[in-house]
C-alpha positions as CSV (number, residue, x, y, z in Angstrom):
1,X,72.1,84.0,101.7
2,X,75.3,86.1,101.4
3,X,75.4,89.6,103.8
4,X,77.7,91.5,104.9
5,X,79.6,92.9,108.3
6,X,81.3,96.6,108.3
7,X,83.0,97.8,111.0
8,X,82.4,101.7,112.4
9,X,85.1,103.4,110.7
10,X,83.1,102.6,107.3
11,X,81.4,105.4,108.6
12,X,77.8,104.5,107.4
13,X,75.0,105.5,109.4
14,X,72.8,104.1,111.1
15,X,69.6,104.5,108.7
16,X,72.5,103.7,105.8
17,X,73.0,99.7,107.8
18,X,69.6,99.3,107.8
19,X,68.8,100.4,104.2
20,X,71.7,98.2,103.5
21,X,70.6,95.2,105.7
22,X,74.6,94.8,106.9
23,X,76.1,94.3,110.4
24,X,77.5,96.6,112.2
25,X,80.1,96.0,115.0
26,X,81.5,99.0,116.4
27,X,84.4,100.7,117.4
28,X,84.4,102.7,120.8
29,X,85.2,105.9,121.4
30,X,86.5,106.9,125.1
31,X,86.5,110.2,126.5
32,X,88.5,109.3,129.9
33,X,85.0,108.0,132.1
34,X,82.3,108.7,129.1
35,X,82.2,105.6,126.7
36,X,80.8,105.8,123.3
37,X,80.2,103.3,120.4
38,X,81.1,104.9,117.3
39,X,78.1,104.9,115.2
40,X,75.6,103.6,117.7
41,X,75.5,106.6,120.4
42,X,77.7,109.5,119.4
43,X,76.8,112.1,117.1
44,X,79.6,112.9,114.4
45,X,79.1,116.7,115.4
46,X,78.8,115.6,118.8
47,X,82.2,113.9,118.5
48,X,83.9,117.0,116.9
49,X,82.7,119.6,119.7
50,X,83.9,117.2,122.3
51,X,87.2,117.1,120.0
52,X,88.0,120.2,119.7
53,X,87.2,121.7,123.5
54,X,90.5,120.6,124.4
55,X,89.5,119.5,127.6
56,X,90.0,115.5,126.9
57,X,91.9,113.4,124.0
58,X,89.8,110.2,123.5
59,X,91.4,107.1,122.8
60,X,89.4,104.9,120.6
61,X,89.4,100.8,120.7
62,X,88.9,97.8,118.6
63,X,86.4,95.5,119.3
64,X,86.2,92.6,120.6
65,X,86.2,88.8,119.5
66,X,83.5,88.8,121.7
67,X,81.5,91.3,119.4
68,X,82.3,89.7,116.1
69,X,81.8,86.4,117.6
70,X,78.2,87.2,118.5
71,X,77.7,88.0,115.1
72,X,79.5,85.2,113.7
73,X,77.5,82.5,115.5
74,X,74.3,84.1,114.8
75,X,75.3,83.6,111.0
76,X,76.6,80.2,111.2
77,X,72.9,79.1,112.7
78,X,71.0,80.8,110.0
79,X,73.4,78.9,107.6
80,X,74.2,82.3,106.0
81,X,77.6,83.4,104.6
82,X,79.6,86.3,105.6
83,X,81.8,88.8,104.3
84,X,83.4,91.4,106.3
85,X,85.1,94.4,105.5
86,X,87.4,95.9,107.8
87,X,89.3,98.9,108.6
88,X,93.3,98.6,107.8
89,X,94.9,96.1,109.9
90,X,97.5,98.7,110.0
91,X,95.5,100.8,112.0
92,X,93.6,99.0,114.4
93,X,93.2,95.8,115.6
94,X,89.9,95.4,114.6
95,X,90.8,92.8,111.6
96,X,92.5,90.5,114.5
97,X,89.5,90.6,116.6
98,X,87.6,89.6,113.7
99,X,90.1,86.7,112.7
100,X,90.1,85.1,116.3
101,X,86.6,85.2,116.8
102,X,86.3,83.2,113.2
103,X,88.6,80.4,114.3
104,X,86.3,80.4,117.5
105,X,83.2,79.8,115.8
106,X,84.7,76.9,113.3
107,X,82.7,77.9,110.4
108,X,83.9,77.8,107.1
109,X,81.4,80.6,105.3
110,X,82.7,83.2,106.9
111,X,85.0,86.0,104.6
112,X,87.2,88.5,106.3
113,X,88.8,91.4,104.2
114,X,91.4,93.6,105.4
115,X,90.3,97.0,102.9
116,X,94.2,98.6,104.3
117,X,92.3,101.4,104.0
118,X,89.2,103.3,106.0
119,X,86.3,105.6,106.0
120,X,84.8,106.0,102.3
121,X,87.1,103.6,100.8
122,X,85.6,100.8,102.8
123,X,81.8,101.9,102.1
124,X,83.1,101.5,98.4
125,X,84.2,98.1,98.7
126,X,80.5,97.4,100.9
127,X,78.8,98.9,98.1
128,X,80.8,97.0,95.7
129,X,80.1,93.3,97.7
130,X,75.9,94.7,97.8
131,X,76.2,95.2,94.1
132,X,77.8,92.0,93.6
133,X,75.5,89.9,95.7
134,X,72.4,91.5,94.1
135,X,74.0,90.2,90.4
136,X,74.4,86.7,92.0
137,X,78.0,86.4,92.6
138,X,79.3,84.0,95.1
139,X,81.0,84.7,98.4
140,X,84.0,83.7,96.6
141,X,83.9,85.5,93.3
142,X,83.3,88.5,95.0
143,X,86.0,88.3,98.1
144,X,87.8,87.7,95.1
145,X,87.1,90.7,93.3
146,X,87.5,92.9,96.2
147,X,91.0,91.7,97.0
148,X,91.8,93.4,93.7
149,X,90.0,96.7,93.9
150,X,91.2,97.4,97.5
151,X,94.6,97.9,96.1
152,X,93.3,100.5,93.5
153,X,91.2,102.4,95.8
154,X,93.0,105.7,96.9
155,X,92.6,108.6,99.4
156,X,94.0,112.3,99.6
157,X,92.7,114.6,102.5
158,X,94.7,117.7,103.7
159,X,94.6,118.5,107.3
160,X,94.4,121.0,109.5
161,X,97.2,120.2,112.1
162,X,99.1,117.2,111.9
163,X,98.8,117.2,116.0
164,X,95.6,114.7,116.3
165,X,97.7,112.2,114.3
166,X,100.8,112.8,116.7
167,X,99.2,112.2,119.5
168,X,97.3,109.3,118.3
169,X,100.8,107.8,117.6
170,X,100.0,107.2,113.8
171,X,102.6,109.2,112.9
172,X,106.1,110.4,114.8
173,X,106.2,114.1,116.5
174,X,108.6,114.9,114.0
175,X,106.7,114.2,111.0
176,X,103.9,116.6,113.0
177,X,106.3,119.1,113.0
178,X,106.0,120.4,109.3
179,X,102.0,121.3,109.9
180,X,103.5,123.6,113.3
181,X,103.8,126.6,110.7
182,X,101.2,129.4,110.7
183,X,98.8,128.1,107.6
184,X,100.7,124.8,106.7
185,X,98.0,122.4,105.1
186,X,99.6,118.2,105.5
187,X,98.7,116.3,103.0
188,X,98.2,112.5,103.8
189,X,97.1,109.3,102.0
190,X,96.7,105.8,103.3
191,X,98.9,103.9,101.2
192,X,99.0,100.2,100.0
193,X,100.3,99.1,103.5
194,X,97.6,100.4,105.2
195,X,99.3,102.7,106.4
196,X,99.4,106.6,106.7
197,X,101.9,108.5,105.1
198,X,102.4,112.9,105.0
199,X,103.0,113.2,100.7
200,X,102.9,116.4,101.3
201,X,102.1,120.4,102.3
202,X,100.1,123.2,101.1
203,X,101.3,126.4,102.1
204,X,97.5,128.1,102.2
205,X,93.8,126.6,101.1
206,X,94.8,127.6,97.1
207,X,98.1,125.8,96.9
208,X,96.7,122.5,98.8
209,X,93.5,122.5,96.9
210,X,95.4,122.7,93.7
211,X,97.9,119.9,95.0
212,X,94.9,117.7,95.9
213,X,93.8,118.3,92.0
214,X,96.9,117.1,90.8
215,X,96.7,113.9,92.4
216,X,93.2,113.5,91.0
217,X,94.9,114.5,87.7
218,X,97.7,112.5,87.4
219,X,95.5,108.9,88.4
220,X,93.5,107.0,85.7
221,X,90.3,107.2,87.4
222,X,88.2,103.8,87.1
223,X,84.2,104.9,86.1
224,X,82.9,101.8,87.3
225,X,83.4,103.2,90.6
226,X,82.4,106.6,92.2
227,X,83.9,109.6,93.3
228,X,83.6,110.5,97.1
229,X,84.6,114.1,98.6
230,X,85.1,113.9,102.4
231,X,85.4,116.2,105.2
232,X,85.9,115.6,109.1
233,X,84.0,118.8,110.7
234,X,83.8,122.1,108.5
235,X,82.7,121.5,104.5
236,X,83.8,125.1,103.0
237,X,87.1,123.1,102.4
238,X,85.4,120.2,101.0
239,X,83.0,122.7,98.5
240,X,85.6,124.4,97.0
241,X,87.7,121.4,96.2
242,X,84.7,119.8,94.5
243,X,83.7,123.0,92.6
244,X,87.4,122.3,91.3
245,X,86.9,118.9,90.4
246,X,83.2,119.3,88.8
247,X,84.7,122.4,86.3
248,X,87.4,119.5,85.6
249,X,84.8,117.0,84.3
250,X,84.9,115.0,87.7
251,X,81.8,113.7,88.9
252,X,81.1,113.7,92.7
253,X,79.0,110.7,93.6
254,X,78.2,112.4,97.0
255,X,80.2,114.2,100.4
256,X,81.1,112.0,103.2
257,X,81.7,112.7,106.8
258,X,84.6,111.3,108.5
259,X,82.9,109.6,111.3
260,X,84.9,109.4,115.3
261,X,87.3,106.1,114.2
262,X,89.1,108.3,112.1
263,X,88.3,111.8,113.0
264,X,90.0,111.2,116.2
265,X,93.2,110.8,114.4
266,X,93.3,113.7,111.9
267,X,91.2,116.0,113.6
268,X,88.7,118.8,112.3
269,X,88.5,120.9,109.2
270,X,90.1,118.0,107.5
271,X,89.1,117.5,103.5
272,X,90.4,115.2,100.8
273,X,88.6,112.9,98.2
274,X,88.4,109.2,97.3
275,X,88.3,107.6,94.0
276,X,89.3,103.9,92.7
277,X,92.2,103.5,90.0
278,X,92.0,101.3,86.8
């Protein structure tokens, strides 16, 4: 039996792993003495109010080997295979975690896949794998065909404030300096490194809504796979720039929250979409 491992910053929930039938190992979330797991015991709202009182940064962490090799062993008894899809290893050192704790448990059937990306791009490539298994791929074909989409797969969300991302240390303090003027809206992506990168800012919700259609625009969209809208805390944002899309012809598959993993990084009243190139 193929199944499949996701890491919290897919940012499924928890009645989404179940329905699913995938493993979950989580990120956590650390609010100086309070300890969360990301998608276990915290409350994406939850997350957000605690973000945004100003009182405490968190700081999230990766998982352990530990966590993945729990999982891993479990998998090698039942004589399963695995594939796991991970948030960038840009990012986090989630993927590492994952790659010591395979060459722990010495077993062969066990696929990791570094998405270089996060959030909804990742739940495409888990839906993807689900698809696949149900069709009757093998592990291989589809590790194999999900190498190739990852690279196709893009992501364009405006922000706030580039601050969250500053003090994360994702990006340097003087690339957060162009969101420090009155009503400046960055635009990021995560690009093919896995990285993050600021293409861009929106002087007002109008101008960045319409540069966030122009991406959409200018890429050849692939049909096969859907379109996600996504939003960290706040959708008014998020329902406008999908009222833009929908008079465009674009079909929205669905609106995704940007769960703690992420949303630590980029803060609230963040928006952007997610779509998969041909």
């Amino acid at each position: 039996m193929i199944r499949v491992l996701v890491d919290s910053a897919a940012d499924f929930s928890q009645e989404e792993i179940k329905e699913r039938g995938l493993y979950l190992v989580p990120l956590q979330v650390n609010f100086e003495e309070e300890q969360y797991l990301d998608g276990v015991n915290l409350k994406r709202d939850e997350f957000y109010q605690k973000l945004t009182s100003g009182k405490v940064f968190p700081k999230t962490s990766q998982p352990s080997p530990q966590e993945f090799l729990n999982v891993f062993e479990e998998v090698k008894k039942n004589g399963d295979e695995l594939i796991c899809i991970l948030l960038s290893s840009a990012l986090s050192g989630t993927y590492q975690s994952a790659l010591l704790a395979r060459n722990m448990v010495e077993y062969e059937k066990i696929y990791l896949v570094d998405s270089l990306s996060a959030v909804v791009a990742v739940q495409m490539l888990c839906d993807t794998a689900l698809k696949r298994i149900a069709q009757g791929k093998t592990a291989e074909e589809i590790v194999e065909e999900l190498e190739e989409v990852k690279g196709r797969t893009r992501i364009f969300a405006a922000l706030d404030t580039l601050e969250y991302l500053a003090m994360g240390g994702r990006i340097s303090k003087a690339a957060a300096a162009i969101g420090e003027m009155a009503n400046i809206k960055p635009v990021i992506t995560v690009n093919k490194e896995g990285k993050v990168d600021v293409i861009g800012k929106g002087l007002g919700i109008n101008r960045t809504l319409g540069f966030l259609q122009k991406k959409v625009e200018e890429a050849q969209i692939d049909e096969q796979y859907p379109i996600y809208s996504l939003f960290s805390y706040g959708e008014e944002n998020c329902g406008k720039l999908e009222q833009r899309l929908e008079k465009k012809g674009y079909q929205i598959q669905a609106r995704r929250q940007i769960g703690p993993a992420i949303g630590t990084h980029i803060g609230p009243e963040a928006f952007g979409i997610c779509f998969c190139e041909k």
